[in-house]
Z-matrix of the N, CA and C atoms (Angstrom, degrees):
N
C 1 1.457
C 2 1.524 1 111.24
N 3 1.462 2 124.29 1 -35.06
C 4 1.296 3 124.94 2 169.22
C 5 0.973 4 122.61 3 -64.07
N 6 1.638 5 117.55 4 -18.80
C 7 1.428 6 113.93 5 -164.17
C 8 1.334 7 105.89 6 -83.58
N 9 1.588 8 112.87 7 -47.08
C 10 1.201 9 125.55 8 178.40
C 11 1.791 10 128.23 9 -64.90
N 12 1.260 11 99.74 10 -26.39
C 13 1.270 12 119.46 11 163.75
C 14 1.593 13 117.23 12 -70.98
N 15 1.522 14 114.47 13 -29.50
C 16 1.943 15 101.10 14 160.35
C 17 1.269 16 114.00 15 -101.95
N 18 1.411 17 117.55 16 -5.41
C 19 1.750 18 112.67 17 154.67
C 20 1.348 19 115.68 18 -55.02
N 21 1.802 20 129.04 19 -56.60
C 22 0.879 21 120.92 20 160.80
C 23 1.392 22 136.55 21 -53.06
N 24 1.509 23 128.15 22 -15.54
C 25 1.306 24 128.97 23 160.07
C 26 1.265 25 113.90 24 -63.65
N 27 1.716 26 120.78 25 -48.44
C 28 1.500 27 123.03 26 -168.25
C 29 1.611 28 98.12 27 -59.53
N 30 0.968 29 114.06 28 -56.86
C 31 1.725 30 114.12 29 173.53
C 32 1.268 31 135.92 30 -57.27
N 33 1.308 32 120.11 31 -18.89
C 34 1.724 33 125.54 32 136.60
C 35 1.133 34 110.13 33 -57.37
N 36 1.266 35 124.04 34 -61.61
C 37 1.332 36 123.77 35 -158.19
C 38 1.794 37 100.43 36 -61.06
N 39 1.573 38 99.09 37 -65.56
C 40 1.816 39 91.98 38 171.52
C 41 1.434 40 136.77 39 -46.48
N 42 2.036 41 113.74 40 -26.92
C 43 1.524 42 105.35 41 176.35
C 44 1.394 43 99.66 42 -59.12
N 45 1.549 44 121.64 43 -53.74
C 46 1.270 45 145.51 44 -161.49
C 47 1.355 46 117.25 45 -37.10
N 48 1.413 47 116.95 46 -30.70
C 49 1.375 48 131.29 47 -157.08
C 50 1.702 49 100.46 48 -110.19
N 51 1.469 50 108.06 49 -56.52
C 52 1.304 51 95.73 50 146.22
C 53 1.299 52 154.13 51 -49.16
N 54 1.409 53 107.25 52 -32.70
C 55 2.106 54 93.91 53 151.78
C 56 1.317 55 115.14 54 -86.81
N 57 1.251 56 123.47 55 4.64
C 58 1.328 57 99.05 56 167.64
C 59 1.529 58 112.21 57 -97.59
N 60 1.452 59 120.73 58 -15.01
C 61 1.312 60 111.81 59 152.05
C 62 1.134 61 128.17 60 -66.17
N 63 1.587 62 122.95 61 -20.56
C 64 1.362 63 113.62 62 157.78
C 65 1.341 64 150.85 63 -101.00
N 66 1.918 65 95.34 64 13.59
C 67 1.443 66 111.46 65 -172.03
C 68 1.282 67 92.85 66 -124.35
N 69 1.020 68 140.14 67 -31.55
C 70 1.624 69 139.54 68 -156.68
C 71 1.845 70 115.17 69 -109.09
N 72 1.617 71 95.71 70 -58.94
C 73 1.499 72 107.62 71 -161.22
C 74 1.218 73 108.28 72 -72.22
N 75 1.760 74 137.24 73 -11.79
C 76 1.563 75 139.07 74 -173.22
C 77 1.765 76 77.05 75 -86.65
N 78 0.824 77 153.85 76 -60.87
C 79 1.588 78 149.02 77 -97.86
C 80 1.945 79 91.94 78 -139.45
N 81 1.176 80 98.73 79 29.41
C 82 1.635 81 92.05 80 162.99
C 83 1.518 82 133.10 81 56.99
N 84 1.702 83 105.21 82 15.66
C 85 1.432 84 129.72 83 158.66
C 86 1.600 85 83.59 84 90.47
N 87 1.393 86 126.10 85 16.32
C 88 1.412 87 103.65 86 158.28
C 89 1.794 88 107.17 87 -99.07
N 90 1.123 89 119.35 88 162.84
C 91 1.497 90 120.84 89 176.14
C 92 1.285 91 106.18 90 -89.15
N 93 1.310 92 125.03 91 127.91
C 94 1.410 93 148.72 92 -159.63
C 95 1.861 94 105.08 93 -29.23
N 96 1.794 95 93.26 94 -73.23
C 97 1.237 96 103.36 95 -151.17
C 98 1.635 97 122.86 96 -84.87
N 99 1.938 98 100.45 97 21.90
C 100 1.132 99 145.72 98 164.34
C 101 1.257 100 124.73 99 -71.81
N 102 1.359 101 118.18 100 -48.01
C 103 1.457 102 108.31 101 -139.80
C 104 1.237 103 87.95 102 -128.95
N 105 1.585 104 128.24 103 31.81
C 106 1.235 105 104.05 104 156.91
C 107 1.254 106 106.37 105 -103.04
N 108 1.129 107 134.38 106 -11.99
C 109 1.898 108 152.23 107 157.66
C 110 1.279 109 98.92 108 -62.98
N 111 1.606 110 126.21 109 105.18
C 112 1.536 111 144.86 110 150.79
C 113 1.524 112 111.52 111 -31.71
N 114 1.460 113 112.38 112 -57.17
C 115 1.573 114 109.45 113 174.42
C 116 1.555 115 114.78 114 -44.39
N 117 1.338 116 118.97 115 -21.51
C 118 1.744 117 110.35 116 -172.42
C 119 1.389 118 96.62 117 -111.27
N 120 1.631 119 141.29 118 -54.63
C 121 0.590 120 150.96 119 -169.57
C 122 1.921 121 127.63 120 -62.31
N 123 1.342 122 101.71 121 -33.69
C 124 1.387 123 110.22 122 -167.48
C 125 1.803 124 98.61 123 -138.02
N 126 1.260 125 119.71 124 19.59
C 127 1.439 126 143.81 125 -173.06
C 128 2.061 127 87.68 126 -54.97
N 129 1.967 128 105.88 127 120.54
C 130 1.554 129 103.06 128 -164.60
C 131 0.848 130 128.50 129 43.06
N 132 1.144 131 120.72 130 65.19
C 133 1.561 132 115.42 131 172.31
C 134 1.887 133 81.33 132 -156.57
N 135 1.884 134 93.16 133 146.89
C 136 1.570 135 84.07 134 -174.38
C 137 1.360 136 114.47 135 -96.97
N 138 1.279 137 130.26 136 137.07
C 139 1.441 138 165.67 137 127.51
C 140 1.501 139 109.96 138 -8.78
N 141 1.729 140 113.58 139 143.49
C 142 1.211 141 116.87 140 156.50
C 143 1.616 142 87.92 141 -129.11
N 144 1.599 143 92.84 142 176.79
C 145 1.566 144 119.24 143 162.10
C 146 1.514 145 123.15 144 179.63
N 147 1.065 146 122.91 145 -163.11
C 148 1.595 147 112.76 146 -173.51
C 149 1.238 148 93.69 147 -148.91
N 150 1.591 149 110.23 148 145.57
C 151 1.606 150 152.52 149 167.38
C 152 1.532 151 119.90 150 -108.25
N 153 1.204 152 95.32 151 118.74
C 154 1.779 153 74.27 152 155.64
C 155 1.548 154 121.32 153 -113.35
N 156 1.371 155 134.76 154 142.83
C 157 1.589 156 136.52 155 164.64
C 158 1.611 157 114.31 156 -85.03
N 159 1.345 158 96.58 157 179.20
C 160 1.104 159 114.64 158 -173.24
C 161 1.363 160 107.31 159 -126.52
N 162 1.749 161 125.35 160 82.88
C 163 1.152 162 117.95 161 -149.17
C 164 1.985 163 93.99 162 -115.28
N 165 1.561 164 115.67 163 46.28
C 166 1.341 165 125.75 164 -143.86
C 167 2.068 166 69.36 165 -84.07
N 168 1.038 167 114.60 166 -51.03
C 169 1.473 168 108.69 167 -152.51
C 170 1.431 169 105.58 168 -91.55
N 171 1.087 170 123.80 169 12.78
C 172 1.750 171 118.19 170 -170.51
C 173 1.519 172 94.36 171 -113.56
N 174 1.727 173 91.55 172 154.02
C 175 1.277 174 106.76 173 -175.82
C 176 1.391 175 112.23 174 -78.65
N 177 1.518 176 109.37 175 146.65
C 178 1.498 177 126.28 176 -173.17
C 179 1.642 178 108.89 177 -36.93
N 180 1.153 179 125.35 178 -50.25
C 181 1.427 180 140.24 179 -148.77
C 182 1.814 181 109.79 180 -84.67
N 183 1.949 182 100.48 181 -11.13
C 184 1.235 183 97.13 182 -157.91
C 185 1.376 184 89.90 183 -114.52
N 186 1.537 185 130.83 184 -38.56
C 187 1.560 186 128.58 185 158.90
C 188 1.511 187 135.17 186 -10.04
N 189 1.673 188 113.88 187 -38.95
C 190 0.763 189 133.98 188 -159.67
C 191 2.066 190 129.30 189 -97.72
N 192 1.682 191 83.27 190 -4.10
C 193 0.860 192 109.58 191 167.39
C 194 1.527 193 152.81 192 -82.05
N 195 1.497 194 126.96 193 110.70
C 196 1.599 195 102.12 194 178.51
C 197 1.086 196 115.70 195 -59.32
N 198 1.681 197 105.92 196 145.62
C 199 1.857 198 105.67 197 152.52
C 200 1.606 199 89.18 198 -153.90
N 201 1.565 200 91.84 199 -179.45
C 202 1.479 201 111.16 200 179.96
C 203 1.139 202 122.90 201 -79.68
N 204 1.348 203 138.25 202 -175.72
C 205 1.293 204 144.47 203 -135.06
C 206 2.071 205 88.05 204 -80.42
N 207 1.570 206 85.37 205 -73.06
C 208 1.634 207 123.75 206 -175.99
C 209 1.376 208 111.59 207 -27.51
N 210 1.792 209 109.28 208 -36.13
C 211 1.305 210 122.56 209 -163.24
C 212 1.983 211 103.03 210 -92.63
N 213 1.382 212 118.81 211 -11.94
C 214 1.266 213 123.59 212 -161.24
C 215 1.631 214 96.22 213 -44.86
N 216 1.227 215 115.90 214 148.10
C 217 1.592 216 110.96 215 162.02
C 218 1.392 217 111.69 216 -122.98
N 219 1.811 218 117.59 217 -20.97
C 220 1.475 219 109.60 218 177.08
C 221 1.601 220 119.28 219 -93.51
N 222 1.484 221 112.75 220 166.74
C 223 1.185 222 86.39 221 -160.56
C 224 1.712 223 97.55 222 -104.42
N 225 1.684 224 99.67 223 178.64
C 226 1.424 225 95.97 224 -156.22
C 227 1.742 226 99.98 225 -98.74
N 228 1.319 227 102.86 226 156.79
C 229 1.768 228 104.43 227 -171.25
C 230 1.639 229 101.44 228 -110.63
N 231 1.286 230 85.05 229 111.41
C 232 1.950 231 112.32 230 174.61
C 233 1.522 232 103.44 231 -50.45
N 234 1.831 233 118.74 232 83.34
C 235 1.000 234 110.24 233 -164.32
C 236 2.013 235 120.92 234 -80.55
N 237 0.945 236 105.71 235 13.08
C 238 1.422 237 147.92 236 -168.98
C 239 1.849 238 100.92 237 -82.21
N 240 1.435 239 116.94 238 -45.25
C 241 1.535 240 120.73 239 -161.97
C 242 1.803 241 87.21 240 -96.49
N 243 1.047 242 114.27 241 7.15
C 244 1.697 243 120.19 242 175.35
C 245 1.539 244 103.72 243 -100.63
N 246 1.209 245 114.45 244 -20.14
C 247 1.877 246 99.81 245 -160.27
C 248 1.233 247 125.49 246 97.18
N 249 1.760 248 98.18 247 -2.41
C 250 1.893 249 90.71 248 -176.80
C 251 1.730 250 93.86 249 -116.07
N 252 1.769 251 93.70 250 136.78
C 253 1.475 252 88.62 251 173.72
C 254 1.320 253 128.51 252 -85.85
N 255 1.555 254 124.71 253 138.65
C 256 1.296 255 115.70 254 173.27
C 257 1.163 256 149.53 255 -6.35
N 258 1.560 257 107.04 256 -61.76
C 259 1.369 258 122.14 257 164.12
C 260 1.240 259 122.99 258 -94.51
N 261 1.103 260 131.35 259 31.08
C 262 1.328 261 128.49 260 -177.65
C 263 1.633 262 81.06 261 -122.32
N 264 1.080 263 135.48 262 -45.29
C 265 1.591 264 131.46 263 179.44
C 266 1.141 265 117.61 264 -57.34
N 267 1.672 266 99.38 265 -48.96
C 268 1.800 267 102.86 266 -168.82
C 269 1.694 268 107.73 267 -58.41
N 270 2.108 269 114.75 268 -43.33
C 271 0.957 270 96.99 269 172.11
C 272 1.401 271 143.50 270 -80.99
N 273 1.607 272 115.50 271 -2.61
C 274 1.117 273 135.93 272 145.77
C 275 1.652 274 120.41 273 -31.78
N 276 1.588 275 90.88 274 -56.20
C 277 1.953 276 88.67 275 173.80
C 278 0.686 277 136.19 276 -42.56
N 279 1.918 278 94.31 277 -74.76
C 280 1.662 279 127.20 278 -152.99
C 281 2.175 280 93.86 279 -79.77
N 282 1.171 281 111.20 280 -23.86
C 283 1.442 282 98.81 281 -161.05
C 284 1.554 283 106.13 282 -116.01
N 285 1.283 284 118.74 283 12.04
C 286 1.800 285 126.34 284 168.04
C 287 2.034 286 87.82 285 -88.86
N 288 1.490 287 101.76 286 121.47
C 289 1.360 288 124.90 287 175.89
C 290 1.451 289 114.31 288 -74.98
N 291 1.236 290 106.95 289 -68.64
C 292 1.637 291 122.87 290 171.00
C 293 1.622 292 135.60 291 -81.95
N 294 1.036 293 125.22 292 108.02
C 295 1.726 294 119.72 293 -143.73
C 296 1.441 295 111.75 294 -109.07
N 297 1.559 296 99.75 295 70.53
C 298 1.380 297 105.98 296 -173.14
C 299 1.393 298 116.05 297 -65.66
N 300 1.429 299 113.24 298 -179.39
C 301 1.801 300 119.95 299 -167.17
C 302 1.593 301 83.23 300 -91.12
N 303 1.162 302 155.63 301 20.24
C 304 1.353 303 135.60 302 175.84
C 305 1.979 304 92.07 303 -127.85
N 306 1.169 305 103.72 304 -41.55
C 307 1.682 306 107.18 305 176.15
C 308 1.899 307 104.20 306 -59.73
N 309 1.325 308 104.26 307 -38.33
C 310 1.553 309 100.37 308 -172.58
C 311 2.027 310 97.11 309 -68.69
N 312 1.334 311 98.81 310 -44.89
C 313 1.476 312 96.96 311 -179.24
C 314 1.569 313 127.54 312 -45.88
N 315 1.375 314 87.90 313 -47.29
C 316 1.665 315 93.51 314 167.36
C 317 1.370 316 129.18 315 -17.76
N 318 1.595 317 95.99 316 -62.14
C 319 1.421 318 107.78 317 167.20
C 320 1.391 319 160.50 318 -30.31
N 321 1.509 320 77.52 319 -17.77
C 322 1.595 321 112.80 320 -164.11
C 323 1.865 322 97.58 321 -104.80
N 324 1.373 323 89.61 322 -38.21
C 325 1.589 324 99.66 323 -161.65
C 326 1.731 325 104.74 324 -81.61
N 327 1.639 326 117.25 325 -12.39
C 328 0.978 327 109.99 326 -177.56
C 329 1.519 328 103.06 327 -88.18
N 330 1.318 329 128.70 328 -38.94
C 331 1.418 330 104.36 329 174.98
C 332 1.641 331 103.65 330 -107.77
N 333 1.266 332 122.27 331 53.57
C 334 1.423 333 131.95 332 153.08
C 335 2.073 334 112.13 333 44.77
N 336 1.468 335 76.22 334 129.84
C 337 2.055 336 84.45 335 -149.99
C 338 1.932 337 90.61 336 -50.21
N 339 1.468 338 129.70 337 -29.15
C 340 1.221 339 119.03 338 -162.04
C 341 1.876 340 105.52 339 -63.67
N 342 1.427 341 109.67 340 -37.25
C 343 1.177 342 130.08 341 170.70
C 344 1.660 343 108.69 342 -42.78
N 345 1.322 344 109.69 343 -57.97
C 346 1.597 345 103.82 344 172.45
C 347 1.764 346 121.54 345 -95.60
N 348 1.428 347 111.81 346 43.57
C 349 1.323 348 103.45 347 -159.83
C 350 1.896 349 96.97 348 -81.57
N 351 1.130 350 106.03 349 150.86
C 352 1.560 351 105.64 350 -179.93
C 353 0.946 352 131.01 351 74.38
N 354 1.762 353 119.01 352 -14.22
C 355 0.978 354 139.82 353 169.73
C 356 1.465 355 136.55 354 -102.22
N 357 1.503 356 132.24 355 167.08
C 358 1.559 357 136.28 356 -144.11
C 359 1.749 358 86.34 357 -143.29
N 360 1.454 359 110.41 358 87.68
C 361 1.313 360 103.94 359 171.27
C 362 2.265 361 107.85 360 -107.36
N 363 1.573 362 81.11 361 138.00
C 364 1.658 363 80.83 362 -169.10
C 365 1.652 364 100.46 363 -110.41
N 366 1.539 365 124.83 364 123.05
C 367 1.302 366 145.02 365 -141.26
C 368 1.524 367 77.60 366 -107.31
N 369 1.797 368 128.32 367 119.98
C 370 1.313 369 120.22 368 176.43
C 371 1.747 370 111.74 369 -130.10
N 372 1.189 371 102.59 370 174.97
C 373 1.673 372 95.93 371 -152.54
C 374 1.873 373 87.38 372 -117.25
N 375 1.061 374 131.47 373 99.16
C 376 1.825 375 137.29 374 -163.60
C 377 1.786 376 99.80 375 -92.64
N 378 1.259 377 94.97 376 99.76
C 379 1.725 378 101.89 377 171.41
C 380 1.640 379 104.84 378 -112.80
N 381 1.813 380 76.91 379 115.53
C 382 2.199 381 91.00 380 164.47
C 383 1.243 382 103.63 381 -100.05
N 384 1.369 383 114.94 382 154.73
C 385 1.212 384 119.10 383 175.68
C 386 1.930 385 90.11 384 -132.50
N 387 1.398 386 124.00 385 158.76
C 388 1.786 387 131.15 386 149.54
C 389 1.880 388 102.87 387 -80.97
N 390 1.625 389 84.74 388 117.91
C 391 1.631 390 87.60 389 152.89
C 392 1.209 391 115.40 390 -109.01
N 393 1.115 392 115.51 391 167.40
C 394 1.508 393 107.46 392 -172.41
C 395 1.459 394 120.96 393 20.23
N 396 1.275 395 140.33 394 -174.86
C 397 1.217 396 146.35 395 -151.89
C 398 1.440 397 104.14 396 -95.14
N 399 1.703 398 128.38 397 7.32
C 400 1.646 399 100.88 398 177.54
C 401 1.680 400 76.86 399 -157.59
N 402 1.267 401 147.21 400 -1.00
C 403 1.052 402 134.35 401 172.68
C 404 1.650 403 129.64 402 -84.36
N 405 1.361 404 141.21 403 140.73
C 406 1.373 405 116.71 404 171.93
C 407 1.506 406 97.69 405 -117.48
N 408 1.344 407 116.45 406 157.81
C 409 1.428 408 108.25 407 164.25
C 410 1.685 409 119.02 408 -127.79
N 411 0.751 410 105.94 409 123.85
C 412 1.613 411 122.92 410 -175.00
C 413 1.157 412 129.14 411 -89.41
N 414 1.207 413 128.39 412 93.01
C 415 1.456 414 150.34 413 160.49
C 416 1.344 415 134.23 414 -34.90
N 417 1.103 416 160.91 415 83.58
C 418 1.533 417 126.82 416 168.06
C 419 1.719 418 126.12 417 -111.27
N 420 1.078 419 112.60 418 126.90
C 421 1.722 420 126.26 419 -166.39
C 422 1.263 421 92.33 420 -98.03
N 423 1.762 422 117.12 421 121.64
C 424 1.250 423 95.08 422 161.27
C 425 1.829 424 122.84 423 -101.59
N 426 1.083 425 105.27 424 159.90
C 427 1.687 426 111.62 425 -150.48
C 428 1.558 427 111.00 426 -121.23
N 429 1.095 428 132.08 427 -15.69
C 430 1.352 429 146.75 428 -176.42
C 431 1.258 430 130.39 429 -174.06
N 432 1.431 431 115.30 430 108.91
C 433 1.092 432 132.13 431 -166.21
C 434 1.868 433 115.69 432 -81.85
N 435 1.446 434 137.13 433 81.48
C 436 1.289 435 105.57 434 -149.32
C 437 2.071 436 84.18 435 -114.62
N 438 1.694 437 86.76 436 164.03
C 439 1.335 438 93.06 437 178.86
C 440 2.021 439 102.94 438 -124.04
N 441 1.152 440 120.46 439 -148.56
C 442 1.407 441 109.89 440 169.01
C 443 1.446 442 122.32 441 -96.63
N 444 1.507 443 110.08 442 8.93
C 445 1.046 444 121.77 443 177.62
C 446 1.554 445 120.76 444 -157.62
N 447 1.176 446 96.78 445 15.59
C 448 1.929 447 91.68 446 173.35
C 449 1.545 448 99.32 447 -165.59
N 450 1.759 449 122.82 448 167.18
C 451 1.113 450 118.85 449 -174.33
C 452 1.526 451 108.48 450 -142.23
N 453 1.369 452 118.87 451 111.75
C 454 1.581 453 126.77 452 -177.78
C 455 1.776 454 105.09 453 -83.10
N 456 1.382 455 115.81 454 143.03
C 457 1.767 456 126.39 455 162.35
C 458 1.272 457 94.96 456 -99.25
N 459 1.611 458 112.71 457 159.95
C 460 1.278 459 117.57 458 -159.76
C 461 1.753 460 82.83 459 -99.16
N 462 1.425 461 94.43 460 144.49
C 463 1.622 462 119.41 461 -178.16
C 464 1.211 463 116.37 462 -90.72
N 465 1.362 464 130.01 463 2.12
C 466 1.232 465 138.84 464 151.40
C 467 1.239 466 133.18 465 -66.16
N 468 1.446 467 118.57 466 -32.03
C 469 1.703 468 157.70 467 -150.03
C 470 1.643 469 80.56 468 -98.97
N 471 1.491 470 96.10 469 151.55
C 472 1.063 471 111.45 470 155.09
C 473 1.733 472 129.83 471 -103.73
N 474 1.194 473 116.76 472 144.74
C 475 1.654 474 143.67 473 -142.64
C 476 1.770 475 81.56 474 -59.91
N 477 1.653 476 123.73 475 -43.05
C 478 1.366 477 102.83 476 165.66
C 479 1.622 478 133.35 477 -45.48
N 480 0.994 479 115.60 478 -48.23
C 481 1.281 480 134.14 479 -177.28
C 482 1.654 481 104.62 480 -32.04
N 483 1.464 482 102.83 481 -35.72
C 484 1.999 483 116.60 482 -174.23
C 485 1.307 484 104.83 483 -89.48
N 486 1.380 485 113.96 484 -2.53
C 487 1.504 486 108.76 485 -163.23
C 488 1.400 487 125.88 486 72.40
N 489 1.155 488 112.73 487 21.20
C 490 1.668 489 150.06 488 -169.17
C 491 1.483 490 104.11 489 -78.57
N 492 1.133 491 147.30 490 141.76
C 493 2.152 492 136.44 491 137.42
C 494 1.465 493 81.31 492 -83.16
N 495 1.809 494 86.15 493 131.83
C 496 1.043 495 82.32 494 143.51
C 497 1.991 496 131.95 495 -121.66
């Protein structure tokens, strides 16, 4: 009865070890069907992503500015009624390192220059952070200025920021 009784332990213990080599240990000690949801995975810890505005009517001098969420005054362009998906943009933004003149173009090409004709759309980079235990605070930098045919970096920023020396 003992014998069979730590056979059956070794074999708990071995299924056991085996799903966690196959649910846990490929995927960075998070459990698979976890960690592709931010709320479980990246739960406080601060976040980027990208916005774009509609900065067609604001004055040059004021575009260029950070402010907070609360403070936004342009409005934001539902980049979704263009064809480009959310997250395929945001990580397009926040996670392209080097900001070449054909990578900035992109930008243009994803929601198609007729799409922005006449217009001053400003491509922004939205950092939350948790303060204290129930607050978030929300950031927005803006990062690319695109029109239907050309694309400005914000001149405030530093030349790193493009992946630039400067």
């Amino acid at each position: 009865m003992n014998q069979s009784f730590a056979r059956r332990g070794i074999k708990v213990i071995g299924v056991t070890l085996l799903i966690y080599a196959l649910l846990v240990a490929p995927h960075e000690g998070e459990f698979w069907p976890f960690s592709i949801y931010p709320m479980f995975s990246q739960a406080g810890n601060p976040w980027t992503r990208a916005m774009v505005l509609d900065v067609t009517d604001k004055p040059e001098m004021d575009i260029w500015e950070e402010h907070l969420l609360q403070n936004r005054t342009a409005d934001v362009v539902p980049v979704g009624t263009y064809g480009v998906d959310q997250i395929d943009f945001s990580n397009f933004v926040t996670k392209t390192e080097h900001w070449t003149e054909q990578r900035q173009r992109a930008l243009i090409h994803m929601f198609g220059s007729e799409a922005i004709a006449g217009r001053r759309w400003m491509v922004t980079k939205v950092r939350g952070e948790l303060i204290g235990r129930d607050s978030v605070a929300i950031e927005i930098k803006p990062f690319i200025l695109i029109t239907s045919d050309s694309t400005f970096t914000n001149p405030n920023l530093p030349a790193s920021e493009y992946g630039r020396i400067e």
